[in-house]
C-alpha positions as CSV (number, residue, x, y, z in Angstrom):
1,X,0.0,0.0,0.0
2,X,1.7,3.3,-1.3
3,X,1.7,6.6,0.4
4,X,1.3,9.6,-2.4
5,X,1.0,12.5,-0.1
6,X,1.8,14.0,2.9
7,X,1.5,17.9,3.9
8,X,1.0,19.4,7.7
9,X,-0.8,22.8,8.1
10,X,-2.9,23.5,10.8
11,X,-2.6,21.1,13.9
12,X,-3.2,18.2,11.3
13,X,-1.1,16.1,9.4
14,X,-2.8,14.7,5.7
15,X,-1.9,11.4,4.2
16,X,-3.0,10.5,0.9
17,X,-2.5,6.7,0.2
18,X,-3.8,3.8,-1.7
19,X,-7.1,2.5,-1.1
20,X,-7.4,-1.0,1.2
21,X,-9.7,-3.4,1.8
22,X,-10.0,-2.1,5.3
23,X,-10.9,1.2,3.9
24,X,-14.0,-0.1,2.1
25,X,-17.0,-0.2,4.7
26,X,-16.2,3.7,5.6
27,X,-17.1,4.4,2.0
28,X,-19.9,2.1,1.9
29,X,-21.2,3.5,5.1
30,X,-20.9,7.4,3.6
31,X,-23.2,6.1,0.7
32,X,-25.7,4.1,2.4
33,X,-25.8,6.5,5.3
34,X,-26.3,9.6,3.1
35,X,-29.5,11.6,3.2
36,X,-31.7,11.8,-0.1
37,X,-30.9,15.4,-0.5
38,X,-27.5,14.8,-0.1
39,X,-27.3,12.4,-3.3
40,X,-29.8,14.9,-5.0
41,X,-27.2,17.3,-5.0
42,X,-24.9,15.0,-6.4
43,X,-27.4,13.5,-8.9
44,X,-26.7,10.5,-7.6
45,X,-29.1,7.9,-7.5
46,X,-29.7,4.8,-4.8
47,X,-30.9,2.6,-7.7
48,X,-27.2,3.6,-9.5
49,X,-25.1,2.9,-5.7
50,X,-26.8,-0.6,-5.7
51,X,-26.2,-3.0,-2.5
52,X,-24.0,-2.5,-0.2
53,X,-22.3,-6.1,-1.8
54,X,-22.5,-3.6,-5.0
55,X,-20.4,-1.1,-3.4
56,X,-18.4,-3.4,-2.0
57,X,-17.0,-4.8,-5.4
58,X,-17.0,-1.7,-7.1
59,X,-14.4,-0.2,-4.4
60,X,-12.2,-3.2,-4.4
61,X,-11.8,-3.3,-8.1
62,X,-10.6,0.9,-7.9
63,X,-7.8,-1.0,-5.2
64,X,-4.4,-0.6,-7.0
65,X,-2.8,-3.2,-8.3
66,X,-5.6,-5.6,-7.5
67,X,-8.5,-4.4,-10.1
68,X,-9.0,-2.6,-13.0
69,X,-5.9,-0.4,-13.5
70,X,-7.7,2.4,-15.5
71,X,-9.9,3.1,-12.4
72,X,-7.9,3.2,-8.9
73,X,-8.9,4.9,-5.4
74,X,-7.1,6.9,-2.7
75,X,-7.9,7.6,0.9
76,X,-6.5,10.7,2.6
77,X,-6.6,10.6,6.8
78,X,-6.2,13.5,8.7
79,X,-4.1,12.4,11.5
80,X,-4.2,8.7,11.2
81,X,-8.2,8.7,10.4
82,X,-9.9,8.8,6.9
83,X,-11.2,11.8,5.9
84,X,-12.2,11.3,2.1
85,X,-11.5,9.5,-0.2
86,X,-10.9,10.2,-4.1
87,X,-11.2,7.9,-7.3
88,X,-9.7,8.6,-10.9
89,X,-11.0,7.0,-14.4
90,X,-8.1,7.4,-17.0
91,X,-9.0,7.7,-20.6
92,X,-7.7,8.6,-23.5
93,X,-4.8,5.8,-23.7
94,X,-3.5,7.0,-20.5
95,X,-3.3,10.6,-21.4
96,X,-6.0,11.7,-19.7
97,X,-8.2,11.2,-16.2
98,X,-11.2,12.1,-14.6
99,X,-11.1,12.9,-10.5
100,X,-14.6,12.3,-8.6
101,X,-13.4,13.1,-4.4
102,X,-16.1,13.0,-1.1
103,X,-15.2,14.0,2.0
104,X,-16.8,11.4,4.5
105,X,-16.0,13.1,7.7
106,X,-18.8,15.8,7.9
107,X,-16.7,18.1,10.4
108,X,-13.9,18.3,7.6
109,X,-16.0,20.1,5.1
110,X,-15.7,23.7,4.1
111,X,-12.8,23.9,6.5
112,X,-10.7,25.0,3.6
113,X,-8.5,22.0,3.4
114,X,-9.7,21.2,-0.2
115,X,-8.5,24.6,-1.4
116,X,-5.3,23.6,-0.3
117,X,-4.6,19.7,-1.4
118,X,-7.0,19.8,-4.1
119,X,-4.1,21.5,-6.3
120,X,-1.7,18.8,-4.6
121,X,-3.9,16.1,-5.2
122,X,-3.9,17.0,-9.0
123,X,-0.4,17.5,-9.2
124,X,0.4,13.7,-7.4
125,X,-2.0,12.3,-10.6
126,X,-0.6,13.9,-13.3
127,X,3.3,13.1,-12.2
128,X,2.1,9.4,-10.5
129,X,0.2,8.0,-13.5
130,X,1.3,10.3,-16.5
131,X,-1.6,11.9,-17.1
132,X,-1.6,15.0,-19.5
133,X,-5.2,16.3,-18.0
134,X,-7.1,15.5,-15.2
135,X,-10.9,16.1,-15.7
136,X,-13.4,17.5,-13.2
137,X,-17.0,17.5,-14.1
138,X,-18.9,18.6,-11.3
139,X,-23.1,19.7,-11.4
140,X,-23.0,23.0,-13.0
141,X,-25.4,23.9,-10.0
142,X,-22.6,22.9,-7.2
143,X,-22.0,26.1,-5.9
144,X,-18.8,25.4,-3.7
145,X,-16.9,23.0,-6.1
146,X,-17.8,25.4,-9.2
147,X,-16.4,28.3,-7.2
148,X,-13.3,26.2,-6.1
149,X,-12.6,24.9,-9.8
150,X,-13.2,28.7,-11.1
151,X,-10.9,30.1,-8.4
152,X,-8.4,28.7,-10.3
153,X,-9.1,30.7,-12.9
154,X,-10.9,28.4,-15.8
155,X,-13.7,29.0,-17.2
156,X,-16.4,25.9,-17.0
157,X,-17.6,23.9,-20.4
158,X,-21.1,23.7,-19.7
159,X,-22.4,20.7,-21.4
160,X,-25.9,18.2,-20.9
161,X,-24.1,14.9,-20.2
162,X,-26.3,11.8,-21.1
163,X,-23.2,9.7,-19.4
164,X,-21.2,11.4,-17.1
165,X,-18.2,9.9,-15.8
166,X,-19.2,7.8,-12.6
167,X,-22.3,7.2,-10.9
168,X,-24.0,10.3,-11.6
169,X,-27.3,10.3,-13.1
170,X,-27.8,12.6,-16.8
171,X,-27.6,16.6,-16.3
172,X,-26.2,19.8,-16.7
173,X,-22.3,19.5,-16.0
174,X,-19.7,21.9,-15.6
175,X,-16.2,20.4,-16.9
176,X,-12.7,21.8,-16.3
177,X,-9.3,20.2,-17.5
178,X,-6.4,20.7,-15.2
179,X,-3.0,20.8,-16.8
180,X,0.3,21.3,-15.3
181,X,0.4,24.7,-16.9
182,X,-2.7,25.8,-14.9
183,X,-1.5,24.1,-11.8
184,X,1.6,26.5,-12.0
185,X,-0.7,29.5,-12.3
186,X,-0.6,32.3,-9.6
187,X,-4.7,32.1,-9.4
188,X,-3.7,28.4,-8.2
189,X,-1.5,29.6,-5.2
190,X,-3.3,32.3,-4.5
191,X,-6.5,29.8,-3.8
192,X,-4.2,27.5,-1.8
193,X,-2.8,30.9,0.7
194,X,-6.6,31.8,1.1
195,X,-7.1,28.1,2.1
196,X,-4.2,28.3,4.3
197,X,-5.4,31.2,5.9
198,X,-9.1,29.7,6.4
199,X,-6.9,26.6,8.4
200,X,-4.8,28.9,10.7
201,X,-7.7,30.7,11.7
202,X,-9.5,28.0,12.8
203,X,-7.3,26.4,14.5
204,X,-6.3,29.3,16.7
């Protein structure tokens, strides 16, 4: 089981490492525990999830070097416990790959740590697996990621997606294509100094 990433800001350490077997029933249990609204917003559907056995082999399969290689899953923990996790499609012959990411740990959101390692986490894809782009394609009407992926200075493709990448039902999608150029960009560290700053302040 690889370790990817590791950064400390805050009073919190982040580890970013493969996905396990023991890993698996947290995930499951963010899915089958989540609210109807909750998967509205995501336009995801209970009939698309399927059992929990479902789940279950659909997460083991995105375990590296065990399943499909094109689809593979991480886990980050924030000091030693899981706090999201993240799973990438590649496409394109390798050249390309699409990121979906949850945070399961409802105290960790909007906390500003996804302003910072979101722009890490996309940077440990493109140089671990080769990718030239990695893909976002989040509901155009998801305010917070939209306003994330825009603060980082693209400007959304607005398409109707009859099969969006993942689980997500058909709608209205908002894709942006990460590139090492853009990842270098000073819109990029700026959003990661504001994120910082959201961290320090609440943990003083």
């Amino acid at each position: 089981m690889a370790e990817y990433l590791r950064e400390a800001f805050g009073d919190a350490e982040y580890v970013t490492r493969d996905l396990s077997e023991a890993d698996i029933p947290l995930i499951i249990g963010y899915w089958a525990g989540a609210s109807d609204s909750w998967l509205e917003g995501l336009n995801v559907s209970r009939q698309r999830l399927g059992s929990e056995a479902d789940m279950r082999a659909r997460f083991s399969n995105m375990i590296r070097g065990v399943g499909d290689a094109d689809r593979v899953a991480f886990v980050t923990e924030c000091n030693g416990d899981v706090m999201s996790y993240s799973n990438i499609h590649i496409v394109d012959n390798g050249a390309a790959a699409y990121l979906h990411g949850h945070v399961i740990r409802k105290d960790m959101r909007g906390k500003g740590v996804g302003s910072v390692r979101f722009s890490s986490m996309l940077r440990m894809i493109i140089d671990e697996f080769g990718v030239k782009t990695v893909i976002a394609e989040p509901l155009a009407s998801n305010v917070a990621v939209n306003r994330l992926h825009q603060s980082y200075g693209l400007t959304p493709d607005r398409k109707w997606l009859d099969t969006p990448d993942g689980l997500a039902e058909p709608g209205w999608y908002n894709l942006y294509y990460f590139t090492r150029d853009v990842l270098d960009s000073a819109d990029v560290r700026a959003t990661r100094a504001r994120g910082l700053q959201k961290i320090e302040a609440g943990s003083a």
